[in-house]
C-alpha positions as CSV (number, residue, x, y, z in Angstrom):
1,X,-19.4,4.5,74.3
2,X,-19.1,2.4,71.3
3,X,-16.0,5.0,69.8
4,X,-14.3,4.2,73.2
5,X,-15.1,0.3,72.0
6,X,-13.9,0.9,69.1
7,X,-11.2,2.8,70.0
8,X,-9.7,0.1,72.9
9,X,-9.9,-3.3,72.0
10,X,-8.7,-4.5,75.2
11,X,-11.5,-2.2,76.4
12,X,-13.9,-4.1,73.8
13,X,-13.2,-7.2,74.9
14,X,-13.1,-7.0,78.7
15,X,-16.7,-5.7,78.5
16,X,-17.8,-8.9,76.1
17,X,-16.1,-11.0,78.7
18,X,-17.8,-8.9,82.3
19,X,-21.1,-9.0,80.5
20,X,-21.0,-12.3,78.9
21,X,-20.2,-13.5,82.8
22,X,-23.4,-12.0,84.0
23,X,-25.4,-13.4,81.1
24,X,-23.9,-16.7,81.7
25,X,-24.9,-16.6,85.7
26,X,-29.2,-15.7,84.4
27,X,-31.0,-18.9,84.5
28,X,-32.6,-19.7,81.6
29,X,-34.8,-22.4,82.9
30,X,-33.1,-25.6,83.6
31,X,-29.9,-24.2,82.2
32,X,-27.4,-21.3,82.5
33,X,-25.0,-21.0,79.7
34,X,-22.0,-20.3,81.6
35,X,-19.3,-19.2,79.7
36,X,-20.8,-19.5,76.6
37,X,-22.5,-16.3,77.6
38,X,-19.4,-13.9,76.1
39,X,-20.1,-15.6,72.9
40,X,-23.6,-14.4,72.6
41,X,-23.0,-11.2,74.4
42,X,-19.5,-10.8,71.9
43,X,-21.7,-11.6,69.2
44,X,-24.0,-8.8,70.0
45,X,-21.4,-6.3,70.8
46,X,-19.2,-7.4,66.9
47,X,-22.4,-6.1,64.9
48,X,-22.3,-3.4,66.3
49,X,-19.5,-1.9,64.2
50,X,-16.9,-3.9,61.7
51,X,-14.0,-2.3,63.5
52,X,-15.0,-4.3,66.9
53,X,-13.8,-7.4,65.6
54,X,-11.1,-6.9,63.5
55,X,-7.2,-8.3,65.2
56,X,-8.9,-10.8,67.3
57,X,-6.7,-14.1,65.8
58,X,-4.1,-13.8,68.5
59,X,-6.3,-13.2,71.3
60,X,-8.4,-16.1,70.0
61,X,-5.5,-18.4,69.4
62,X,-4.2,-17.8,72.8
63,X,-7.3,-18.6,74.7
64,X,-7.9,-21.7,73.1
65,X,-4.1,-23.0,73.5
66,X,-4.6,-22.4,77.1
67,X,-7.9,-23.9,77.6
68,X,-7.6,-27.1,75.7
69,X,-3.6,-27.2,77.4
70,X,-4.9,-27.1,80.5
71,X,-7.8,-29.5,79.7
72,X,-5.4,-32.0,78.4
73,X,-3.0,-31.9,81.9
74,X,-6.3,-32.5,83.5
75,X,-7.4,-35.1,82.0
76,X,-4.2,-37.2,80.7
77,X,-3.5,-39.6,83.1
78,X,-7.4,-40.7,83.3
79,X,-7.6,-40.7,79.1
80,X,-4.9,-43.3,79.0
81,X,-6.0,-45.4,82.1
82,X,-9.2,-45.5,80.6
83,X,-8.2,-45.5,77.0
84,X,-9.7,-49.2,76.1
85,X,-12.5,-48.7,77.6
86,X,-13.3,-45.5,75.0
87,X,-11.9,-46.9,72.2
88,X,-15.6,-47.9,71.1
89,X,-16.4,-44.1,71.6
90,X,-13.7,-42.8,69.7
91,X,-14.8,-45.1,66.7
92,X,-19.0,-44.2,67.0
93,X,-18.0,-40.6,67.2
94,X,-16.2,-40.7,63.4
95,X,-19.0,-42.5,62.4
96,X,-21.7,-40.2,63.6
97,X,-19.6,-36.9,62.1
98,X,-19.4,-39.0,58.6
99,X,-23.4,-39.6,59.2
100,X,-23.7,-35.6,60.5
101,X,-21.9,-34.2,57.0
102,X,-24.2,-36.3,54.8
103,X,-26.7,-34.7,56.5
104,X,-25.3,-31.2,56.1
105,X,-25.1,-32.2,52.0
106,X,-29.0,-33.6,52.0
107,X,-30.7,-30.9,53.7
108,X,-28.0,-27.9,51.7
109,X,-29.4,-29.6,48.7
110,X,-33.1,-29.8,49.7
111,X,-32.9,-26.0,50.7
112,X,-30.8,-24.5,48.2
113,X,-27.7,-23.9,50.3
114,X,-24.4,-24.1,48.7
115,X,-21.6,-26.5,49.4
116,X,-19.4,-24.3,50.4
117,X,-22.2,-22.7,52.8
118,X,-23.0,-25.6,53.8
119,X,-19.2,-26.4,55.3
120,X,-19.6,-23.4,57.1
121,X,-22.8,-24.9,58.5
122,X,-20.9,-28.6,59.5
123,X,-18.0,-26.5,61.1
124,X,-20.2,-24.0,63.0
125,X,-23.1,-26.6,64.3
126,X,-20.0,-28.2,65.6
127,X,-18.2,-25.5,66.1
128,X,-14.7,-26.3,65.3
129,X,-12.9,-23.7,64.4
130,X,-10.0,-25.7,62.4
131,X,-12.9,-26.9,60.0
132,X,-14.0,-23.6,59.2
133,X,-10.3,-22.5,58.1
134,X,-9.7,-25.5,56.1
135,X,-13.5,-24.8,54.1
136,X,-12.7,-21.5,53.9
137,X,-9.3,-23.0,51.9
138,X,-11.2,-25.4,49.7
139,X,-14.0,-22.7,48.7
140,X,-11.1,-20.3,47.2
141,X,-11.4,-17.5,49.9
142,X,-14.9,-17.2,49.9
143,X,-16.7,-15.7,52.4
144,X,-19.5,-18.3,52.4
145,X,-17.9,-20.6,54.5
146,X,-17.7,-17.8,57.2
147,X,-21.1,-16.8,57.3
148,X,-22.6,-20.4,57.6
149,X,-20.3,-20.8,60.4
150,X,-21.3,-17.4,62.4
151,X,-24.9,-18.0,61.9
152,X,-24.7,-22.1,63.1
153,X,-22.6,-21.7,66.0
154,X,-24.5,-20.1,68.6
155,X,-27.3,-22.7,67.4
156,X,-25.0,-25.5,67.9
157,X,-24.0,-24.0,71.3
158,X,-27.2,-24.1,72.7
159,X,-28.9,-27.3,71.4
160,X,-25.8,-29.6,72.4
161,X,-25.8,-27.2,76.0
162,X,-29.3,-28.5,75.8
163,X,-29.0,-32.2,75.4
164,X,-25.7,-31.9,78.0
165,X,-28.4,-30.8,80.4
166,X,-30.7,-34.1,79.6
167,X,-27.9,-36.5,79.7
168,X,-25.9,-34.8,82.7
169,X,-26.5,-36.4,86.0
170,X,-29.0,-39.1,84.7
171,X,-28.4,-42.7,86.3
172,X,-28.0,-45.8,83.7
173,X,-26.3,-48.8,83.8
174,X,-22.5,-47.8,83.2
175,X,-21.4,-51.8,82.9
176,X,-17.8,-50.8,81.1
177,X,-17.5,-47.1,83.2
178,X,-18.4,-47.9,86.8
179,X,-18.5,-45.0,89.0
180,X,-14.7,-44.6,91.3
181,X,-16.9,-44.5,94.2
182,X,-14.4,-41.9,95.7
183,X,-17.0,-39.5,96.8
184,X,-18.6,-39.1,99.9
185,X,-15.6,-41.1,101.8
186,X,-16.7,-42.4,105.6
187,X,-15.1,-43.7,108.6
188,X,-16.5,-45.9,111.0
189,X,-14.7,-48.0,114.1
190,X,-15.5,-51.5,114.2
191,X,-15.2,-54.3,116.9
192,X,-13.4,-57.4,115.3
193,X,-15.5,-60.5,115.8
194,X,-13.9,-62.9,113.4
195,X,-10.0,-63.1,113.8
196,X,-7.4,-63.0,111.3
197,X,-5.5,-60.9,109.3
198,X,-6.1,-57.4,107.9
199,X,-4.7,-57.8,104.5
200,X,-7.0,-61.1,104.3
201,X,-10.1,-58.5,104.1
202,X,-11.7,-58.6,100.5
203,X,-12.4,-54.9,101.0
204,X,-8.7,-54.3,101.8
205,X,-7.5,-56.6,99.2
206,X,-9.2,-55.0,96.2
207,X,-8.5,-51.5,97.6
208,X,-12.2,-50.2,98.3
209,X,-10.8,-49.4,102.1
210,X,-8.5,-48.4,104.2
211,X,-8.0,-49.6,108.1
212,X,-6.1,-46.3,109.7
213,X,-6.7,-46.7,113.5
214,X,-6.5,-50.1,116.0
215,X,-7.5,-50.1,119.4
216,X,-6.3,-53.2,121.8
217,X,-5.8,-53.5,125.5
218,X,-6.4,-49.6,126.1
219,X,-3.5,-48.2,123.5
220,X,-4.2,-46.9,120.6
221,X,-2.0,-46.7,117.2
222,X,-1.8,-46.7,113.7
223,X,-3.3,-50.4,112.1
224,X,-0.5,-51.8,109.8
225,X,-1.0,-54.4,106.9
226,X,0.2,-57.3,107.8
227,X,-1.8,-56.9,111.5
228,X,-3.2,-60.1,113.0
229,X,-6.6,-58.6,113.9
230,X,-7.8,-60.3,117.0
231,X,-11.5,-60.6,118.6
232,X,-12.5,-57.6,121.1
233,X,-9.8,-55.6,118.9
234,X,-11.2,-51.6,117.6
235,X,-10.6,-50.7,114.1
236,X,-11.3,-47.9,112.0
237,X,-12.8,-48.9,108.3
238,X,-12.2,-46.0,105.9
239,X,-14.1,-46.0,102.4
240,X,-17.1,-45.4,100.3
241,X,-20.1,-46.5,102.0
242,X,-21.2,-49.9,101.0
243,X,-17.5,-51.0,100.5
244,X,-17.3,-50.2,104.1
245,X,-20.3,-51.6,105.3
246,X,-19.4,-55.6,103.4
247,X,-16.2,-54.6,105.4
248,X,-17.9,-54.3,108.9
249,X,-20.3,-57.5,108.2
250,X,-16.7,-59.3,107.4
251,X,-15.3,-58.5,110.7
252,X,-17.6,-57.9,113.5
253,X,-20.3,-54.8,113.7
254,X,-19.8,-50.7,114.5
255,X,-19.4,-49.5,117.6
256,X,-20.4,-45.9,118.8
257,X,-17.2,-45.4,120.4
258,X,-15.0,-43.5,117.4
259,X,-11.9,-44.3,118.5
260,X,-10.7,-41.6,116.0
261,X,-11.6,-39.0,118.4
262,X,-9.1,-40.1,120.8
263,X,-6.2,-37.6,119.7
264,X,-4.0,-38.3,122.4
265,X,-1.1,-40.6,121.2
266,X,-2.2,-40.8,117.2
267,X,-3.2,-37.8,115.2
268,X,-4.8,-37.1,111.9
269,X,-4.0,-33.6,109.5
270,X,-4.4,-33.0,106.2
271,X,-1.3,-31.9,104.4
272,X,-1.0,-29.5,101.0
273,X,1.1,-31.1,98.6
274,X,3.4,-28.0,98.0
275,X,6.9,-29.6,97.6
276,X,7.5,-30.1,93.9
277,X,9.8,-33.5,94.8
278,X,6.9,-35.4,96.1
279,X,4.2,-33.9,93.4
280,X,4.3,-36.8,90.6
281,X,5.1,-39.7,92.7
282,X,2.9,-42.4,94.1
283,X,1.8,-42.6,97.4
284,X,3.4,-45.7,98.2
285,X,7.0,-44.4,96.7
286,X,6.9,-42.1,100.0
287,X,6.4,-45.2,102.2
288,X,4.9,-43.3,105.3
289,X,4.6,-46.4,107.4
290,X,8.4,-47.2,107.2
291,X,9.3,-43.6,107.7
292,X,6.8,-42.2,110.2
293,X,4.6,-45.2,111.4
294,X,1.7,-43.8,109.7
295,X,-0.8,-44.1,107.0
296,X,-2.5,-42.3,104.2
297,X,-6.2,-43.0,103.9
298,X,-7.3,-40.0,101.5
299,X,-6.6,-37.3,98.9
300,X,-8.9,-34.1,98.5
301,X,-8.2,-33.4,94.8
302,X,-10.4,-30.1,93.5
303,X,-14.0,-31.6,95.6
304,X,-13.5,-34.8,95.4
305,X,-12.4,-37.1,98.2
306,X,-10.2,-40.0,97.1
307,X,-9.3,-43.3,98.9
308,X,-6.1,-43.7,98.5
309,X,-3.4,-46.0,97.0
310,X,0.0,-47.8,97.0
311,X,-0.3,-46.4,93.4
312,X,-2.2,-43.4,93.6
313,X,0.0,-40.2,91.9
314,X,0.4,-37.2,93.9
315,X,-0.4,-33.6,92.5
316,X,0.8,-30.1,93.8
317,X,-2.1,-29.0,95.6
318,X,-3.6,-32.3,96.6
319,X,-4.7,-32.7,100.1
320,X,-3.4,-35.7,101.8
321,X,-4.9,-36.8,104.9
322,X,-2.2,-38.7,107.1
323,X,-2.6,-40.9,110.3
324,X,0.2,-40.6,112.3
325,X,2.2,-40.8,116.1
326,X,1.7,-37.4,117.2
327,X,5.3,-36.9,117.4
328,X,5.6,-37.1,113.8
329,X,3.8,-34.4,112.4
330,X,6.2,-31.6,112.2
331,X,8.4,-34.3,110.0
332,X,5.2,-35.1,107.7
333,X,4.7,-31.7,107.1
334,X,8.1,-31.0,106.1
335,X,7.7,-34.0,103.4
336,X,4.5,-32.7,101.7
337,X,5.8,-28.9,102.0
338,X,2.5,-28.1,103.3
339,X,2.1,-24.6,102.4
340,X,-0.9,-22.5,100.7
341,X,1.3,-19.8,99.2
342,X,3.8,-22.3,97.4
343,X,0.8,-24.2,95.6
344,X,-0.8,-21.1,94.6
345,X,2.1,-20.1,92.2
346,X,2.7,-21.3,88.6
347,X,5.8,-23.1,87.7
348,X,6.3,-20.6,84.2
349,X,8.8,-22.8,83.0
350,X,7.0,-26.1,82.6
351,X,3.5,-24.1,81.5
352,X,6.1,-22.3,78.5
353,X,7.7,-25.4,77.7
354,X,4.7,-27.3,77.1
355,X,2.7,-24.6,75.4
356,X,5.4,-24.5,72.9
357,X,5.7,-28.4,72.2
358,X,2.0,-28.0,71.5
359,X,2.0,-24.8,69.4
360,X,5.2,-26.3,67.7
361,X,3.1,-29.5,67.4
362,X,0.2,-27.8,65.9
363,X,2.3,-26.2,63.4
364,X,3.3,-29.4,61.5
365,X,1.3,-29.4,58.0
366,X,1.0,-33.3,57.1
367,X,-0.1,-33.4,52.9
368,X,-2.9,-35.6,51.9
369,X,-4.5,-36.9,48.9
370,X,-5.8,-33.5,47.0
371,X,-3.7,-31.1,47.6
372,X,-5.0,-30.6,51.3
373,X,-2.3,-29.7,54.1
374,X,-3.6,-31.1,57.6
375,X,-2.3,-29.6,60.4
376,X,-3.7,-29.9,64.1
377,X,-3.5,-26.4,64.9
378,X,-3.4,-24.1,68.1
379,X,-6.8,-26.1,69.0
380,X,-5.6,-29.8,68.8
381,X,-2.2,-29.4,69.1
382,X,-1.8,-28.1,72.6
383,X,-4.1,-30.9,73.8
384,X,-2.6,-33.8,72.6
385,X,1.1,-32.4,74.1
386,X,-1.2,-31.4,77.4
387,X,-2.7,-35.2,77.8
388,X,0.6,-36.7,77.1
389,X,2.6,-34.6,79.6
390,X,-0.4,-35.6,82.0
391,X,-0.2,-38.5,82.1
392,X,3.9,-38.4,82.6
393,X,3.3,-35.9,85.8
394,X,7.1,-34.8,85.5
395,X,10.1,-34.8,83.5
396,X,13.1,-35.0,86.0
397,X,12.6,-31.8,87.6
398,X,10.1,-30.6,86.1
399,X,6.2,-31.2,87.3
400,X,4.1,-30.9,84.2
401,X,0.4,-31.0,85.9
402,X,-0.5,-27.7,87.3
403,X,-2.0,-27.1,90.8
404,X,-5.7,-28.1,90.3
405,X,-6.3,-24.4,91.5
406,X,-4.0,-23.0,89.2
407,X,-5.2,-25.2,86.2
408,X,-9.1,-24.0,86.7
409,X,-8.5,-20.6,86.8
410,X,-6.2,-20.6,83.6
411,X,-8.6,-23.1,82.0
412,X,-11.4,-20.2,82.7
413,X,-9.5,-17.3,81.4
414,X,-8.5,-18.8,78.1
415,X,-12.1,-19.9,77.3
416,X,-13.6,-16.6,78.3
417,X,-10.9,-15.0,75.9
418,X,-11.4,-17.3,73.4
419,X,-15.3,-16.8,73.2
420,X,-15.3,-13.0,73.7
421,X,-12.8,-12.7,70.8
422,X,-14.8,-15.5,68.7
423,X,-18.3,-13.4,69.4
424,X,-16.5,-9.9,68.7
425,X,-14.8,-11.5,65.5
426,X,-18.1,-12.7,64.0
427,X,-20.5,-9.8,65.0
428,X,-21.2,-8.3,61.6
429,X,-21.4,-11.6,59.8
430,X,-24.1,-12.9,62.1
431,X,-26.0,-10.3,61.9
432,X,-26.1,-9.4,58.3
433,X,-28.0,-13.3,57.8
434,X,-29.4,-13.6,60.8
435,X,-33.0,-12.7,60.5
436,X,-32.8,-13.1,56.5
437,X,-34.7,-16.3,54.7
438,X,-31.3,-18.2,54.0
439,X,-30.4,-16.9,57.7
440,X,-33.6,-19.3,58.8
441,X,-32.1,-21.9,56.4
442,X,-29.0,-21.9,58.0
443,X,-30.5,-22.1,61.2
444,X,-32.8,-24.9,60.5
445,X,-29.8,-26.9,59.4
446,X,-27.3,-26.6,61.9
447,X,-30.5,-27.3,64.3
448,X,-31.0,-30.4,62.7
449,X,-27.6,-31.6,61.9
450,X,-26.0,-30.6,65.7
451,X,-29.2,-32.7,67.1
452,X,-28.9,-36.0,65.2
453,X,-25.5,-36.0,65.8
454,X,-25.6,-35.2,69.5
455,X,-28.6,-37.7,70.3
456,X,-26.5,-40.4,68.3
457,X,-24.1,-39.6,70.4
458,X,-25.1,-40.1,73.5
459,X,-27.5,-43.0,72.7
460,X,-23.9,-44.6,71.6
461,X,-22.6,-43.6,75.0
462,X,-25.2,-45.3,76.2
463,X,-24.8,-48.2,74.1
464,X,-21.1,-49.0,74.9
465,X,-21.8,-48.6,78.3
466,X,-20.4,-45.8,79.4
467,X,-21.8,-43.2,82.4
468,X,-23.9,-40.0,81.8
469,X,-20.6,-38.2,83.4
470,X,-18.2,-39.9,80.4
471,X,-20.9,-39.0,78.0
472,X,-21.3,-35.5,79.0
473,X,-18.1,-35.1,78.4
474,X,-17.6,-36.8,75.2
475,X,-20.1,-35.1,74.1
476,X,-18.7,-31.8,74.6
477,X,-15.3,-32.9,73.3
478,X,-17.6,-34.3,70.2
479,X,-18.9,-30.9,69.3
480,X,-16.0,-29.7,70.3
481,X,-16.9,-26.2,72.4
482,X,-14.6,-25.5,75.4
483,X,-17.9,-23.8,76.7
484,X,-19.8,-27.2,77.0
485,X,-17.2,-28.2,78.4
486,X,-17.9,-25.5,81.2
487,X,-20.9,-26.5,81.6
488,X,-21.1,-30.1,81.8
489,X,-18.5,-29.6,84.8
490,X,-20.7,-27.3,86.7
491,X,-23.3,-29.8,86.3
492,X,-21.2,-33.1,87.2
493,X,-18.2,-33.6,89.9
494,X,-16.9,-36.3,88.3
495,X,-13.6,-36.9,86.6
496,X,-15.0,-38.6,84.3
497,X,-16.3,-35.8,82.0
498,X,-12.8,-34.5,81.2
499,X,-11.6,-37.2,80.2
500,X,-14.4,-38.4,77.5
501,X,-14.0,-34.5,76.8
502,X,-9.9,-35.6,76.0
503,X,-10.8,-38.6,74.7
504,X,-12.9,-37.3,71.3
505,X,-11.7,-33.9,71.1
506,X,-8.7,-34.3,69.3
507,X,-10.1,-36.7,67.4
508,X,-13.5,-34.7,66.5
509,X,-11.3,-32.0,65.2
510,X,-9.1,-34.0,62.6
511,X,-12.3,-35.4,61.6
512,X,-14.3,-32.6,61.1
513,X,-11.3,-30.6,59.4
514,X,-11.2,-33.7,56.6
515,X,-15.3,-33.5,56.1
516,X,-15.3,-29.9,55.7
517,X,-12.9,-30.1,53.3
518,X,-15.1,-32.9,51.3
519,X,-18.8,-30.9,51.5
520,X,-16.5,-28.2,49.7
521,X,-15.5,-30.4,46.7
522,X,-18.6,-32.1,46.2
C-alpha cells in the first residue's frame, strides 16, 4: 500500500483527506476537530516515507487561495460595515502577537532552544505559514525553522480548537456587537387598538419589523407604508420576537385568527435568487410594491432567516420571501429567476478574475528596513482582494460573491487540500522530534505561547465588548488556521464569526511574518 502511496500522490493525498474526514467526525469529548483532522492524519501518513510529501507547494498554495478567497467574499461586506467597531480588535491583536514573540524569546532562552527554532515555534503555535517562509529566509536556509514549526502546529491546532470550544456559544454582554436578532424570525396577526399610521410604529421605524398582511372590512391585501391603520383593522407583525411583541403592545394585542392562512386573494413564496441582474442590488432598488403590490419581509441566506430591508443586498442563492396579489407570482418569479439549477453553477469568470487580482496581489514584494522583502502571499493576498470584491457585490456585469452554496463547498475543498498537503509535507519532520527531549521543549513552548496569546485574546474580545461569535472568529483569524475557522462555524450560526475571522487575518499574518523575522536576528 504505501509504494502505491508513494507511487500516486493524488492517490496519497485523497486518502489523508477521506481519513482525515472520518477523524475529524470522532468526538473527542466536547470537541471534534473537523477538518483539522487531515492534518493530523497527513501528518501521520508524511512519516511514513520522505517521498510522501515531497511536490506538495502547489497543491498547498491552491487550497489556501481558495479557502481564504472564499472566506473573504463571505465575509466583506460585514468586515467593512462593522469595521469601527473592530478597530480596537485589530489593535489588541498586534499587541498580543508582540507580547506572544517575547514570550517565544524568554522561554527559547530558559530551555535552550535556538532563535531560529524558536521562529519556527512562533509561526507554527500560530500557524502561519508566511512566517515560517520568511524565518526560514532570515536563519540562511536552515532547517530549524521547519522543524519548530512541524512539531508546534498540531499543538497550536488543538489548544486554540480548545479555547474556541470555551469561548463559542457563551453569553456576555456584547455592548459594541449586539446580536442582528435575525434568527428565529415570527409572524403573528394583530388587531389594531390605537389608530394611526404604520410608518409611525417605533418597531417599523427602526426596521426590527415588517407589517406584510392587513385585514379590514372582510378583504384582505398587502399592508403598505404609508397605511393609516385604523381600530378593528388585522395586521400581520413580522420580526424577531421581542421586537414583535413591543410591536403588538403598541398597537392592540394578537389574535388567533392568522390571517396569513387565508391564501385566497394574497399569496406568499419564497423565490431563489438565480438571475445575476438582481444578485448585488438592494431590495428596495427592485421596488416590489410599485411593481407588483407586494412586499418583502425576509431573506433565507445559508440558515439564517433575515428581516429584510430597503437596503438589504441581494445574493445569488438567497431566498426571498415575497407577499404578493396572487396574480402576480408568475411575474415575481421571472424577476428573481427562481431556479435551483442556475444558482448551483459557478460563474468561472469572476472566481478566475478575482483569484488572479489576489495571487497578482500577493506577489508584490514591498522592501523594508534590513534587507527584508514583505510580500502578502497566496495566504493574505487572496483575502484582502476576496473582502474587497465582497463588499462591492459586482462590477458591471460581473457578480463577485458566489452562491452561499457554491462558496461553502469551495471554501471546504481548498482547506481540506490545504491541510492534507500541509500534514503530508511535514510528516518526516514531525516525527523525527516528536517524542525526543527538545521535541517536548518544543511542545511545551508552543503550548504555552498559543495559550497566553489566545486567552489574551479573547479576554480582549471580551474587553472591547464584542460577542463570543466575533471573538470566535477573531480568534481563529488571530492564529490564523482555516481549520478553526471550520470549527468555530460548526459551532456558531452567526455571521459574525467570519467576519472577526476577516477582520484579524490579514492582519495576523503581516504581523507574524515581521516577528518571525525579528526572533531570527536576535
Amino acid at each position: 500500500m504505501l509504494t502505491a502511496l508513494v507511487s500516486s500522490p493524488l492517490l496519497a493525498l485523497l486518502v489523508v483527506l477521506s481519513l482525515g474526514t472520518l477523524l475529524g467526525a470522532v468526538p473527542f469529548g466536547p470537541i471534534r476537530f473537523g477538518a483539522a483532522g487531515a492534518l493530523f492524519v497527513g501528518l501521520a501518513v508524511g512519516a511514513l516515507d520522505p517521498q510522501l510529501g515531497e511536490g506538495l507547494g502547489l497543491i498547498q498554495s491552491l487550497g489556501l487561495a481558495l479557502f481564504v478567497y472564499t472566506v473573504g467574499l463571505a465575509a466583506g461586506r460585514e468586515f467593512f460595515r462593522d469595521l469601527r467597531r473592530q478597530l480596537p480588535l485589530m489593535g489588541g491583536a498586534v499587541v498580543i502577537l508582540v507580547a506572544a514573540a517575547l514570550s517565544t524569546l524568554a522561554l527559547g532562552r530558559l530551555l535552550g532552544i535556538s532563535t531560529a527554532m524558536g521562529a519556527g515555534i512562533f509561526s507554527g503555535a500560530l500557524t502561519s505559514t508566511p512566517a515560517l517562509a520568511a524565518a526560514t529566509a532570515g536563519a540562511g536556509g536552515s532547517q530549524e525553522p521547519a522543524v519548530g514549526y512541524a512539531l508546534a502546529y498540531p499543538v497550536g491546532v488543538t489548544v486554540t480548537i480548545l479555547v474556541v470550544a470555551l469561548t463559542a456559544g457563551r453569553t456576555w454582554r456584547a455592548r459594541r456587537d449586539p446580536d442582528a436578532g435575525n434568527d428565529g424570525l415570527i409572524n403573528i396577526s394583530v388587531e389594531v387598538e390605537r389608530p394611526g399610521l404604520l410608518r409611525d410604529v417605533p418597531q417599523f421605524r427602526d426596521g426590527s419589523v415588517r407589517f406584510s398582511y392587513l385585514a379590514r372590512d372582510g378583504r384582505t391585501r398587502v399592508a403598505v407604508a404609508g397605511e393609516e391603520l385604523r381600530v378593528g383593522d388585522l395586521v400581520v407583525v413580522v420580526g424577531p420576537g421581542e421586537a414583535v411583541q413591543l410591536a403588538t403592545e403598541h398597537l392592540g394585542h394578537q389574535v388567533a385568527r392568522h390571517i396569513a392562512d387565508d391564501r385566497s386573494d394574497v399569496d406568499y413564496r419564497r423565490f431563489i435568487v438565480s438571475d445575476p441582474h438582481v444578485a448585488g442590488r438592494t431590495v428596495g432598488d427592485l421596488d416590489i410594491p410599485g411593481r407588483f403590490g407586494g412586499i418583502v419581509t425576509r431573506i433565507r441566506r445559508g440558515d439564517l432567516d433575515q428581516l429584510a430591508s430597503d437596503d438589504f443586498v441581494l445574493e445569488l442563492g438567497d431566498r426571498v420571501r415575497v407577499i404578493v396579489p396572487r396574480g402576480e407570482m408568475p411575474e415575481v418569479s421571472a424577476l428573481f429567476g427562481d431556479s435551483e439549477r442556475k444558482v448551483s453553477e459557478v460563474d468561472a469568470l469572476s472566481l478566475g478574475v478575482g483569484m488572479v487580482l489576489g495571487l497578482l496581489l500577493g506577489l508584490i514584494s514591498v522592501p523594508l528596513p534590513g534587507g527584508i522583502q514583505f510580500a502578502l502571499g497566496a495566504a493574505a493576498g487572496p483575502l484582502v482582494v476576496g473582502m474587497v470584491l465582497g463588499r462591492l457585490e459586482r462590477t458591471g456585469p460581473l457578480v463577485w460573491v458566489l452562491p452561499k452554496p457554491a462558496n461553502l463547498i469551495i471554501r471546504q475543498l481548498g482547506l481540506l487540500l490545504f491541510l492534507s498537503a500541509t500534514g503530508l509535507a511535514s510528516g518526516q519532520a514531525f516525527a523525527a522530534q516528536a517524542f525526543t527531549p527538545l521535541g517536548l521543549r518544543v511542545g511545551l513552548t508552543a503550548a504555552v505561547v498559543v495559550s497566553v496569546g489566545a486567552v489574551l485574546f479573547v479576554v480582549l474580545a471580551r474587553l472591547v465588548g464584542l460577542s463570543s461569535a466575533r471573538a470566535a472568529g477573531g480568534l481563529a483569524g488571530f492564529v490564523g488556521q482555516p481549520a478553526i475557522l471550520a470549527f468555530a462555524n460548526s459551532r456558531i450560526v452567526d455571521a459574525r464569526v467570519d467576519a472577526g475571522y476577516a477582520a484579524v487575518f490579514a492582519l495576523a499574518i503581516i504581523a507574524k511574518i515581521l516577528l518571525a523575522q525579528v526572533i531570527v536576528a536576535l
